[in-house]
Structure formats: structure tokens, C-alpha cells
MDTraj code that builds the backbone (N, CA, C; nanometers):
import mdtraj as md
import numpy as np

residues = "UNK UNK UNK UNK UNK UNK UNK UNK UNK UNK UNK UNK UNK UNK UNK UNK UNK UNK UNK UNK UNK UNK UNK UNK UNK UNK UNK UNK UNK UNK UNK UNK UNK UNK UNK UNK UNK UNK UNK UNK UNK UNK UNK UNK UNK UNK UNK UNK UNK UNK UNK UNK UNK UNK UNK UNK UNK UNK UNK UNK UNK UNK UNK UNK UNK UNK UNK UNK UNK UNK UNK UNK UNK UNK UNK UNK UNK UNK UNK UNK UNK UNK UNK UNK UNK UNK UNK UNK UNK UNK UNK UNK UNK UNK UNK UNK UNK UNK UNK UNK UNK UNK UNK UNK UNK UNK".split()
xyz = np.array([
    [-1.8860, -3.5181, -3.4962],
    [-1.7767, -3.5996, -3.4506],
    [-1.8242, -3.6811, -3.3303],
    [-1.8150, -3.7872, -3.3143],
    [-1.8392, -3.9018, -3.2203],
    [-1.7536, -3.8936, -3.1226],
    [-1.7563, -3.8914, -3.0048],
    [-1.6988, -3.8978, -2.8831],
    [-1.5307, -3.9673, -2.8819],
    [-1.5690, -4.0919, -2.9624],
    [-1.4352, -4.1722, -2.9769],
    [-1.3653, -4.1080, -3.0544],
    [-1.4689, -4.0415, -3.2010],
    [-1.3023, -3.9488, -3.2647],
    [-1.2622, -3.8072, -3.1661],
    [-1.3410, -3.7791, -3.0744],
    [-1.2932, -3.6430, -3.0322],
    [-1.1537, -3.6878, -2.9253],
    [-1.1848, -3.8271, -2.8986],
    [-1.0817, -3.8590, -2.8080],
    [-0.9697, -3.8874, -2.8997],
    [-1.0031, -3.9673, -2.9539],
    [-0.8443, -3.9851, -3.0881],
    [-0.7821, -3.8799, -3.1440],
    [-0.8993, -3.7729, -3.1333],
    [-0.7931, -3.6677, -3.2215],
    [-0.7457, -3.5471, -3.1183],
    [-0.7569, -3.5922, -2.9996],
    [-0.6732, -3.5120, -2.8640],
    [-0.5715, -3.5840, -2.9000],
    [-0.5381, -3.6836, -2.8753],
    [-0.4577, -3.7512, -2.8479],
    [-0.3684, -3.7276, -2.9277],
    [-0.3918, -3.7128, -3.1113],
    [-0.3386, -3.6696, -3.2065],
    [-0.2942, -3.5275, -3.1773],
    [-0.3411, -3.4694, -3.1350],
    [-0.2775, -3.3511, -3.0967],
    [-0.1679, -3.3648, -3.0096],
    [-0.1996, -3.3526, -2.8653],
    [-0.1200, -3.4185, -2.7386],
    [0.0348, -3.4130, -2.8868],
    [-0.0430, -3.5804, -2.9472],
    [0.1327, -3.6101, -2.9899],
    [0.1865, -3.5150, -3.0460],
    [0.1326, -3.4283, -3.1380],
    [0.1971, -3.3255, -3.2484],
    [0.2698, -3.2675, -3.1328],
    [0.1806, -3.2002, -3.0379],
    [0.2335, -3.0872, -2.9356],
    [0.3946, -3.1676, -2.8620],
    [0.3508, -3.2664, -2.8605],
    [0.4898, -3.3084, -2.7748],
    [0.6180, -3.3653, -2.9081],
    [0.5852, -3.3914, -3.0018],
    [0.6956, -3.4051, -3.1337],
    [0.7116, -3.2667, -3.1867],
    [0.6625, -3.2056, -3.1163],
    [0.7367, -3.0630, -3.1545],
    [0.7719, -2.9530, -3.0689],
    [0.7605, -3.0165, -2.9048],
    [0.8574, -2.9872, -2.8306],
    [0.9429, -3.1141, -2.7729],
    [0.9589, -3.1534, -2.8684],
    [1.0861, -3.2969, -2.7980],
    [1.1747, -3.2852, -2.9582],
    [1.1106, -3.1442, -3.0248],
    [1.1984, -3.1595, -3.1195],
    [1.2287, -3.3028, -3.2649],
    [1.1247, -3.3720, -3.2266],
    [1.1371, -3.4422, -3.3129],
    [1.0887, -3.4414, -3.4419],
    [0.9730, -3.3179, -3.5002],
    [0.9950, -3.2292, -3.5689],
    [1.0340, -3.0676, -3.5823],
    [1.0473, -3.0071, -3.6699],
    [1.0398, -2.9349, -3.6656],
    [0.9105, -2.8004, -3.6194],
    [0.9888, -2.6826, -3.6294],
    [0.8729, -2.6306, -3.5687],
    [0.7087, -2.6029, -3.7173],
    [0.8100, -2.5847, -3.8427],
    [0.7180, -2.5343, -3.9368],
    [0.6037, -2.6679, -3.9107],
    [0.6635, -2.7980, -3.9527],
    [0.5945, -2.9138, -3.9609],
    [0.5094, -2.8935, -3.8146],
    [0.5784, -2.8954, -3.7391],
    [0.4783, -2.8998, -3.6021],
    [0.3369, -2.8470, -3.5918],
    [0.3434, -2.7038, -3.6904],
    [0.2855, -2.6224, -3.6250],
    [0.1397, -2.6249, -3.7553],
    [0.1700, -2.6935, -3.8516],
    [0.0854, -2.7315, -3.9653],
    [-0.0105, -2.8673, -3.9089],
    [0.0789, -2.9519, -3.8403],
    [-0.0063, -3.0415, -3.7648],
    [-0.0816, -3.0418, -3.6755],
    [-0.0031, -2.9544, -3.6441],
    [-0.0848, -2.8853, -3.4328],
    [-0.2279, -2.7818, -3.5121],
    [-0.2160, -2.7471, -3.5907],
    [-0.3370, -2.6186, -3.6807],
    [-0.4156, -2.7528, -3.7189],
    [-0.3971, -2.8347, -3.7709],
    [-0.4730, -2.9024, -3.8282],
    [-0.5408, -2.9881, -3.7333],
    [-0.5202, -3.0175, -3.6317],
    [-0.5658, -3.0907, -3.5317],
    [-0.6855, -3.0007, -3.4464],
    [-0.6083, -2.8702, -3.4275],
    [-0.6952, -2.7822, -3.3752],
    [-0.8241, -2.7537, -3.4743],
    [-0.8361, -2.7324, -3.6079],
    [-0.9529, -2.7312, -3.6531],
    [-1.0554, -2.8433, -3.6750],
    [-0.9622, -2.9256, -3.6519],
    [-1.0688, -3.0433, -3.6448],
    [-1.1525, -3.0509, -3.5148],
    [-1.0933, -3.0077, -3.4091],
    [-1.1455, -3.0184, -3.2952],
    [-1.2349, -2.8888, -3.2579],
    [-1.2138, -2.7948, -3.3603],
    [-1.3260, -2.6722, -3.3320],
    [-1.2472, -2.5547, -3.2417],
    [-1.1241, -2.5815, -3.2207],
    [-1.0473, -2.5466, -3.1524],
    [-0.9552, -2.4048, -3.1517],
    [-0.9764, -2.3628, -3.3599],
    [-0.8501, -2.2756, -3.3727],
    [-0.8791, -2.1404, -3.3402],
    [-0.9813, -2.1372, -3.3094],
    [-1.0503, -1.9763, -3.2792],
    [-1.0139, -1.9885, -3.1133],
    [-0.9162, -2.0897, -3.0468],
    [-0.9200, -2.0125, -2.9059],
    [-0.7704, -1.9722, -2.8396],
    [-0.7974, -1.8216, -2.7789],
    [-0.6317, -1.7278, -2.8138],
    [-0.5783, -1.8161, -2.7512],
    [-0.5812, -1.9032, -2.6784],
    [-0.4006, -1.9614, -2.6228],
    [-0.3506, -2.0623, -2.8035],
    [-0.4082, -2.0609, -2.8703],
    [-0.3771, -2.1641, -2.9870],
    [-0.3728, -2.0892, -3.1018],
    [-0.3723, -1.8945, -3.0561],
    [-0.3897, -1.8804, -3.2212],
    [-0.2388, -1.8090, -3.2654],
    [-0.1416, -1.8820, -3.2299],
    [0.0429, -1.8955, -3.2003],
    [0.0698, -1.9678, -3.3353],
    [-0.0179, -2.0568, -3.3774],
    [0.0692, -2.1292, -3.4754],
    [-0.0556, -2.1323, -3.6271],
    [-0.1171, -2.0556, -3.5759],
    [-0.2085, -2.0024, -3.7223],
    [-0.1465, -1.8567, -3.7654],
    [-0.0852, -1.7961, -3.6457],
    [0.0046, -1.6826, -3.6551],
    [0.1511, -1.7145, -3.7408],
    [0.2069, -1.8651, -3.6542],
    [0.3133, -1.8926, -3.7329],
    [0.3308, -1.9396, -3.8956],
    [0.1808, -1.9536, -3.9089],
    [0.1667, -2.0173, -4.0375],
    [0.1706, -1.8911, -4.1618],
    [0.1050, -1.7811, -4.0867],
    [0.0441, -1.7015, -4.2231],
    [0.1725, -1.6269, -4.1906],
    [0.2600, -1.5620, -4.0923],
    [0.3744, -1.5192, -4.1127],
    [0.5094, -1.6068, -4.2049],
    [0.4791, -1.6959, -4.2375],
    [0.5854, -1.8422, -4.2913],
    [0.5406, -1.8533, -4.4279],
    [0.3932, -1.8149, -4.4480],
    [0.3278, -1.8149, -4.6009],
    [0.3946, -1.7792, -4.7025],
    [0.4375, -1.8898, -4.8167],
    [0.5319, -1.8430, -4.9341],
    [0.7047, -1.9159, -4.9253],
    [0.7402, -1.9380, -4.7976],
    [0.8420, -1.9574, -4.7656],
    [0.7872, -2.1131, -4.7567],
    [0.9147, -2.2359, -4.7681],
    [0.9331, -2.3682, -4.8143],
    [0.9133, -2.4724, -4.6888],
    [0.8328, -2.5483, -4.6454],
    [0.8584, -2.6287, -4.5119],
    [0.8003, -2.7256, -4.5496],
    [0.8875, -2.8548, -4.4742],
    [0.8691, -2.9510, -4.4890],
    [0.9379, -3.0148, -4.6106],
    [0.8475, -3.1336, -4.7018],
    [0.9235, -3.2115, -4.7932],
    [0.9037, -3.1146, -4.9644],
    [0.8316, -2.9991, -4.9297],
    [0.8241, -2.8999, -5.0295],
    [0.9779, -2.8523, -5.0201],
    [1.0329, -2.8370, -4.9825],
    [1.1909, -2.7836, -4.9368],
    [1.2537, -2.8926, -5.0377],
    [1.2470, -2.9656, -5.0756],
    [1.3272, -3.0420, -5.1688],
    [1.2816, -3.0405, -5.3330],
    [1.1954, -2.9616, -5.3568],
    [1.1852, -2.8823, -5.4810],
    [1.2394, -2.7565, -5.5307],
    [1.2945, -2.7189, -5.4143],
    [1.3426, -2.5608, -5.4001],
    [1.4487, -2.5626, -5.4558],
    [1.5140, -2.4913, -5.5373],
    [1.6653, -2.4527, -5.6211],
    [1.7144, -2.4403, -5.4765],
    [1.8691, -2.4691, -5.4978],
    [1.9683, -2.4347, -5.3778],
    [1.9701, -2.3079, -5.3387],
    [1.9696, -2.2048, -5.4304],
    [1.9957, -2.0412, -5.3929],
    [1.8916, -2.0514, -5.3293],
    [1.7661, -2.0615, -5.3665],
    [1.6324, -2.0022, -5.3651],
    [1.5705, -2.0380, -5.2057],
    [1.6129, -2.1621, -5.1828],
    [1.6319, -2.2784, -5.0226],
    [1.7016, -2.1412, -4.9099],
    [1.8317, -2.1312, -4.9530],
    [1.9330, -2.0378, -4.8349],
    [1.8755, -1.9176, -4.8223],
    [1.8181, -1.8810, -4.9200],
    [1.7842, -1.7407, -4.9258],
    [1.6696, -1.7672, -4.7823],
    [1.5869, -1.8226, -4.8313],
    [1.4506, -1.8355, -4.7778],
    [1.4663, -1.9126, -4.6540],
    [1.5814, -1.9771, -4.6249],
    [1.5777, -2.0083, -4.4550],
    [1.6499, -1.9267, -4.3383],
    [1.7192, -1.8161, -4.4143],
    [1.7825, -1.6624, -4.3501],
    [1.6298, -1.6157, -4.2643],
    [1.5336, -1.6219, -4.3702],
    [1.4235, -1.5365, -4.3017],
    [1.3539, -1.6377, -4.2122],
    [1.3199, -1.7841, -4.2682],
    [1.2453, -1.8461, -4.2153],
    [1.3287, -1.9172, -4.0661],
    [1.4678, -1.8749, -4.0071],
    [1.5071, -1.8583, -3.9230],
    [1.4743, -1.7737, -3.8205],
    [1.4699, -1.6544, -3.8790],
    [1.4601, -1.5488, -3.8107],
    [1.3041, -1.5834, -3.7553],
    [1.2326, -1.5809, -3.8119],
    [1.0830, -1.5721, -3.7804],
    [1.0654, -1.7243, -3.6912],
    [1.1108, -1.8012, -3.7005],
    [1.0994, -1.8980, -3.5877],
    [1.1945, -1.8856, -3.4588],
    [1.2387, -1.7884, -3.4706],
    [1.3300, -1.7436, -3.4047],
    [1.2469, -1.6472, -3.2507],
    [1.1555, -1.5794, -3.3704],
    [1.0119, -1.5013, -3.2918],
    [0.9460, -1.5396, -3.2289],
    [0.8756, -1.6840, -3.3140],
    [0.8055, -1.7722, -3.2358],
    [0.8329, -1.8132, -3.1335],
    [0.9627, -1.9332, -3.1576],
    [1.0068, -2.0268, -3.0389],
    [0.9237, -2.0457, -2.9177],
    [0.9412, -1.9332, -2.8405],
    [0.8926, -2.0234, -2.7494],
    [0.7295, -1.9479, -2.6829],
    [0.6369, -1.8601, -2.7800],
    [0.5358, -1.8382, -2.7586],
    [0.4691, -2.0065, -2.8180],
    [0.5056, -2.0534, -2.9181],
    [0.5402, -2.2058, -3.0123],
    [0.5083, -2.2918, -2.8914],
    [0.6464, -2.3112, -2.7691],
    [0.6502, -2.4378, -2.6586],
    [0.5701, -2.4070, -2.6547],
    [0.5644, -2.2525, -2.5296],
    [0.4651, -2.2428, -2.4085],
    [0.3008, -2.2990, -2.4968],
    [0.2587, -2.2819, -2.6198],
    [0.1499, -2.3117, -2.6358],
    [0.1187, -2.4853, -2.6224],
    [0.2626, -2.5671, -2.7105],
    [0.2270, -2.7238, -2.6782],
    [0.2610, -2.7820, -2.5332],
    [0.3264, -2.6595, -2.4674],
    [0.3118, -2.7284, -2.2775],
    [0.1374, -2.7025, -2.2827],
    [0.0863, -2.6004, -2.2689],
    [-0.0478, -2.5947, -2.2199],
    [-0.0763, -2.6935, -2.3002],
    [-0.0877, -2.7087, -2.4387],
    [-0.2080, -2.8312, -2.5067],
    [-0.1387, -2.9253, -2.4328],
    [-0.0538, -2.9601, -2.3906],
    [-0.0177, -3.0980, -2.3140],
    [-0.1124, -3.1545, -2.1736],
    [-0.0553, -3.0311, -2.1053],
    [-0.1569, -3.0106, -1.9770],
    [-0.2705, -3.0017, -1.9929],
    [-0.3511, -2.9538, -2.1030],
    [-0.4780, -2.9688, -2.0931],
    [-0.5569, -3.0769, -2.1173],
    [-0.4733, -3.1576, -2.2529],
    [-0.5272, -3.2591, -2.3386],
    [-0.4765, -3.4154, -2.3296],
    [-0.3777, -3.3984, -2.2061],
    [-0.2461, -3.5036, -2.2281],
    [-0.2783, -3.6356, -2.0651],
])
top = md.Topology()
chain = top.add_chain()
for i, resn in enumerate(residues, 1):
    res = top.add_residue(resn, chain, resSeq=i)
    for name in ("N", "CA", "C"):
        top.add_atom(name, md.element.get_by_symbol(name[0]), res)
traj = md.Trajectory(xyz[None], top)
């Protein structure tokens, strides 16, 4: 990776981290973007970031994002009872991780 993409893809991060504490996505979406940013950057192996590789494989199976609009109606309610609850867990181990990537990267 070239210097200029390592800077572009902070930055890409930075944003995920802050559109998903300004709420402007959600947290599932957030946290698929914020993972994906982090492996690009060599990043996901370090413990303040391993919050939303946690949130991912606990969420595994369950519907997020624009996959949620393939889902039967029952099958949707059922599966956001739990996928409530479990972001519910997260929350705010979730922020506190995109305040630090903010502060660090921002």
C-alpha cells in the first residue's frame, strides 16, 4: 500500500467511525465497514478494534443491512428481538472504540 492509499483509507475509516457514531448508520452496517477498513490497514489484530470483529461473529446468521429486505416478515421480527439485544451489549464498547479511532486517525 502506498502512503497516499494508507492516508485515504484512514480517512475512510475516521468516516465509518464517525457515521456510526453520529448515527447515521447503523451499528451492524457500521461495524462491517469499520472491520473492513481495519483490515485493509493491517489493523484488525489490534485489541482496542477487536469490538466489532466481536460484533460481527456474535451477529453471524442474523440479517443486516440491505440483506434485511429479502427476509420473510416473521423471519425479520424474530431475528431483530435478538439482534437488538446483542447491540444492545455492544453499544457502547461499539462508540468508545470509534471515539478512539477518531482521536487517533481523525
Amino acid at each position: 500500500m502506498t502512503p497516499e492509499q494508507e492516508v485515504a483509507r484512514k480517512k475512510q475509516l475516521v468516516s465509518a467511525a464517525k457515521a456510526l457514531l453520529s448515527l447515521q448508520v447503523g451499528v451492524g452496517i457500521g461495524c462491517v465497514r469499520i472491520n473492513k477498513f481495519l483490515h485493509w490497514l493491517s489493523l484488525q489484530d489490534d485489541p482496542r478494534y477487536q469490538i466489532f470483529k466481536q460484533f460481527l461473529a456474535a451477529t453471524a446468521g442474523l440479517p443486516l443491512g440491505n440483506e434485511r429486505l429479502r427476509w420473510a416478515y416473521a423471519a425479520l421480527l424474530e431475528c431483530d428481538a435478538k439482534l437488538a439485544t446483542i447491540e444492545a451489549d455492544f453499544r457502547p464498547r461499539i462508540l468508545g472504540a470509534c471515539i478512539d479511532i477518531i482521536g487517533t486517525y481523525g
